[in-house]
C-alpha positions, 0 to 999 in steps of 0.5 A: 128641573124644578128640584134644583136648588138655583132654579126656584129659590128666591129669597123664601124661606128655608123649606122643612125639608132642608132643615137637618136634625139638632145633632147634625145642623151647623147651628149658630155658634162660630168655627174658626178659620184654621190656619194651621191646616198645612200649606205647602209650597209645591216649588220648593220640590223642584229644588234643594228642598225636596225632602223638606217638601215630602216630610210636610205633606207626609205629616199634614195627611197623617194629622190633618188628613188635609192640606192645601197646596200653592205654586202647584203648577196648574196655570192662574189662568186656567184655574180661573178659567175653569171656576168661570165655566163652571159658574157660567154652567150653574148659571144657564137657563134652566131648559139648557141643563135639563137634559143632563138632569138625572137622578139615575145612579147609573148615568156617569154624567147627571145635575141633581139636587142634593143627591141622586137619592132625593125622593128617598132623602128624609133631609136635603143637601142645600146644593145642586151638583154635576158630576161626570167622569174623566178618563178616558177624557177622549170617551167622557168628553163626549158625554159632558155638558155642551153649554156654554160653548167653551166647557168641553175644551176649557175642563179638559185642559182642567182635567188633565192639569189636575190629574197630574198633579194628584199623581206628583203628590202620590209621588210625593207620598211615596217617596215619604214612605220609601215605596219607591218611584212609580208605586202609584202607576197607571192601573191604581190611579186611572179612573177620575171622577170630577163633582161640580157643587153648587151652593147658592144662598141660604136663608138660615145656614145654621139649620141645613147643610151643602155636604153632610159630615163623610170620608172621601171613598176614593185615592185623593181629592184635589179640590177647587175650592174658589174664594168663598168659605164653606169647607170644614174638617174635624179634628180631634172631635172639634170642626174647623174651617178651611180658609180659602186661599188664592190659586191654591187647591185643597187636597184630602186623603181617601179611604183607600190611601189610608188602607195602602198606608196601613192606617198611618195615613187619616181620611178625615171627615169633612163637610160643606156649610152654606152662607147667606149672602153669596153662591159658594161653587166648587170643584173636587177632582176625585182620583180612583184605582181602577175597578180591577185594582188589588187594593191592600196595605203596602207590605214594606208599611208593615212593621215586623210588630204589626199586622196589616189592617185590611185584607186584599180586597181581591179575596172578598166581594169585589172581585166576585162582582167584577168576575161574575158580571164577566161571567153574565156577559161572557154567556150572553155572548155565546147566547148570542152567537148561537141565535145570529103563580102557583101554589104553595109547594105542599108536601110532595116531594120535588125531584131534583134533577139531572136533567137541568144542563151542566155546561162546562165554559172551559171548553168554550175557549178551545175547539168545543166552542160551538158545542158550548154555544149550542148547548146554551142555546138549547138549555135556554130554550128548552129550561131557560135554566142551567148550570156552568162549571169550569167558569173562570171565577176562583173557588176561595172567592166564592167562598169569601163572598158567601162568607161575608155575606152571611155574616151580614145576615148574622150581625144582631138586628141594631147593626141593620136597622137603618137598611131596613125599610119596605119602600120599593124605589130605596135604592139599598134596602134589607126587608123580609118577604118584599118591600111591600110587607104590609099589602102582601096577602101571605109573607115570603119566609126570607130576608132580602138585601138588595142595593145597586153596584154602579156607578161605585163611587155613589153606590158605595156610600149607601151599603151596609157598613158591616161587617167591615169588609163588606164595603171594601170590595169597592164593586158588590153583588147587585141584586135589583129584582129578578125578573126584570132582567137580561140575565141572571147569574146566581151563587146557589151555595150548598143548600138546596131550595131553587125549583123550576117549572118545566112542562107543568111540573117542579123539578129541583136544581141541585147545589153543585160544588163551585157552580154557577146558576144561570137563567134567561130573563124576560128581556133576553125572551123579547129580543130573542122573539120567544125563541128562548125561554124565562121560565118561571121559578121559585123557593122552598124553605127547609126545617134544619138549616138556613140558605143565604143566595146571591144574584148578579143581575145584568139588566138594560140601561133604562134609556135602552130600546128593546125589541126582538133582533130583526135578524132573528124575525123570518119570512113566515113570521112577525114580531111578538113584541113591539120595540120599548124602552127598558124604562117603560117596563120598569115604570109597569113593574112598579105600578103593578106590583111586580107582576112581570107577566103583566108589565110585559103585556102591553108590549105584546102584538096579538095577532 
């Protein structure tokens, strides 16, 4: 709780860590308050002056990507409310917000300073920030600060207010377009994120930043943005600011508005600057598709001239994630029904084996269900290895996803540079052999990727920006160590190099067309008491063409106690291992350099 932002800072010094580079920092000179940034009067829809309505905001997010709103329909009262609340919460003592500080990427509601990233950051944000999920409101409320009393009922109201007017101006939008009524339905505007800032007063605003210059990821934002100055946008290459106007929102356009419009439509870039004298508080309302949307230019936009600028986001890497975790979890289910280093590979040649099970998942869903099941129990305790087939993933997925990702691998050495990088806690990092290049005794011949998945709106941010789709699936492939695992589902591709330990001997996977990988991790061992396996594996290189894998990892959360199943614990037997949190042996991995084997030893009992 000390890194925050509000909690230590008193008066000193701007810290050298917060001061940002020449060509990013605000500096001294003066942008101006703009006034020609839109406002719209959202009554006048309501009346005989509808169209004049839906033709200005149609034409503010086509040239501004920006505009502001009044008489909006969200109550002075609750709007003044929610900033109270908001500002009584960044307020509290520091105990009461300790509980929900976190620099987890994966925990949906989390305060942090600057970003999740913060010890990986070369330059911090001059804020504090809270961001939590709003749909299902039922579900998320319940996970939102507790503090002060009145948060939960007073946000909610919030909540709800603001997602209804976000959905009337995709109406509005949509209307302009002649997309037709309900165009933005349930399933492309469900998820709703909320993201609190907090800047307090800075002692030199022109040397850092509340928020970097970037593009909203999402739908639209509807942004409370209070009665102090700080919000910028650049236009035609020149920054200017957004005036702060009483009861009235902000609202911006996101990315995947702008790919539905077929770029005519702007994401414009935006950024926070602080001031010296006051705490600056906003709260931006961000509006998402859901995770298993189909997001693509709107086919009515297209002119018979022109051709859509995007692809389906469905035919690349985003369905594949989606589809492969299903996959991950689909076979821990069956798992579960059915149980209630060495050297280098020399020049002897490796079999590849038949004997590795191929199961087939269609017939999981008919009457061979159990047979299934008891032929992924039985691989998993016998190889800790197998093949599925018939799973349920589109082969012209597959393809693309392999596609894209070899033409990541493909792209020349300057358009990676800044993913490279042999720190072990950066989140999203591309390095050859492993991230400790420098204190291995003997180099892996690969290269690595490997970046997080969720939650997307934050993960998003920190993938490889090429090639130009990569980011556009919204979900990607999550590669975060593979031994560390629940379960790991692997696209293999065509080229041969997996092997398997199995009885003292290496036996080869063989590449099957349109199949899937599957292998127990040490996880699944624990809670199963060793009655699976995670057997050990490894690579080879081959001399004539290059092999690019992909790996799902479906892992605990860290808070997560692992222990064997009791129900698995006979009579005549104890438990192998004693309960931990997933957290506990990932701090051991870490501190070990990645021996698996030994971050799992002290959890064992002996005897």
């Amino acid at each position: 709780m000390e890194k925050l932002v509000s909690s230590w800072f008193n008066n000193k010094t701007l810290p050298q860590s917060y001061i940002f580079p020449p060509e990013t920092r605000p500096g001294n000179h003066v942008i101006p308050r703009c006034n020609t940034i839109p406002v719209v009067d959202l009554s006048k829809a309501l009346a005989h002056e509808r169209t004049a309505v839906v033709q200005q905001i149609l034409e503010a997010s086509q040239e501004f990507g920006f505009f502001q709103v009044i008489n909006h329909g969200v109550s002075e009262n609750l709007v003044n409310d929610t900033m109270n609340v908001f500002k009584e919460f960044f307020e509290l003592p520091s105990e009461d917000k300790a509980g929900i500080y976190s620099e987890d990427l994966k925990r949906p509601c989390r305060l942090y300073t600057s970003s999740p990233n913060f010890n990986r950051e070369k330059v911090h944000l001059w804020r504090d920030s809270l961001r939590l999920p709003c749909h299902p409101l039922k579900e998320c409320i319940k996970i939102w600060p507790q503090k002060p009393t009145r948060y939960r009922e007073i946000v909610a109201a919030y909540s709800i207010e603001a997602k209804k007017l976000g959905l009337r101006i995709l109406e509005l939008l949509s209307e302009g377009f002649g997309l037709g009524s309900g165009f933005f339905g349930d399933k492309l505007s469900e998820s709703a994120v909320l993201s609190l800032n907090h800047y307090p007063p800075c002692p030199d605003p022109s040397l850092t930043l509340g928020v970097s210059k970037h593009c909203d990821p999402n739908l639209l934002t509807i942004l409370l943005q209070g009665d102090v100055y700080g919000l910028q946008v650049l236009k035609d290459g020149e920054w200017i600011g957004v005036e702060p106007l009483h009861n009235a929102f902000v609202v911006n356009i996101g990315h995947q508005l702008e790919i539905i419009s077929n770029n005519k439509l702007k994401s414009a870039e935006h950024r926070a600057v602080t001031n010296l004298k006051v705490a600056r508080t906003t709260a931006a309302f961000f509006i998402n598709p859901s995770d298993d949307c189909i997001i693509e230019p709107a086919k009515s936009l297209i002119g018979t001239d022109e051709s859509p600028v995007y692809r389906a986001f469905e035919e690349v890497v985003a369905t594949y994630q989606i589809e492969a975790k299903k996959l991950g979890l689909r076979i821990l289910e069956l798992l579960c029904e059915g149980i209630g280093i060495e050297h280098g590979p020399g020049n002897h040649i490796i079999p590849r084996s038949n004997a590795i099970p191929v199961i087939d998942l269609g017939n999981a869903s008919a009457h061979d269900r159990t047979l299934v099941v008891q032929q992924i129990l039985k691989a998993s305790q016998e190889f800790g290895f197998f093949q599925v087939i018939n799973h349920g993933v589109s082969e012209d997925l597959m393809n693309d996803t392999m596609n894209v990702f070899k033409e990541f691998f493909e792209l020349p050495a300057e358009d990676k540079a800044d993913l490279y990088s042999e720190e072990f806690n950066r989140p999203c990092k591309l390095y050859t052999s492993s991230a400790n290049y420098d204190g291995d005794k003997v180099h892996l011949w690969r290269d690595s990727l490997r970046h997080p998945c969720h939650p997307l709106e934050e993960c998003i941010k920190i993938w490889p920006q090429k090639p130009t789709r990569y980011r556009i699936g919204g979900l990607t492939y999550s590669t975060t160590g593979s031994i560390i695992k629940i379960l790991k589902v692997a696209l293999n591709g065509d080229v041969f190099g997996l092997q398997v330990l199995n009885d003292g001997k290496w036996i080869g996977v063989e590449p099957l067309h349109n199949a899937f990988v599957v292998n127990i991790g040490h996880q699944l061992e624990v809670v199963s008491n060793n009655r699976l396996k995670g057997a050990e594996h490894r690579v080879v290189t081959n001399s004539t063409v290059a092999r690019t894998t992909a790996a799902i990892f479906l892992n605990p959360s860290e808070d997560c106690i692992v222990e064997p199943a009791k129900s698995l614990i006979r009579a005549d037997e104890s438990p192998a291992y004693r309960a931990f949190k997933f957290k506990e042996f990932l701090y051991n991995y870490v501190t070990m350099g990645g021996n698996s084997e030994k971050s799992l030893e002290p959890f064992k009992l002996h005897g």
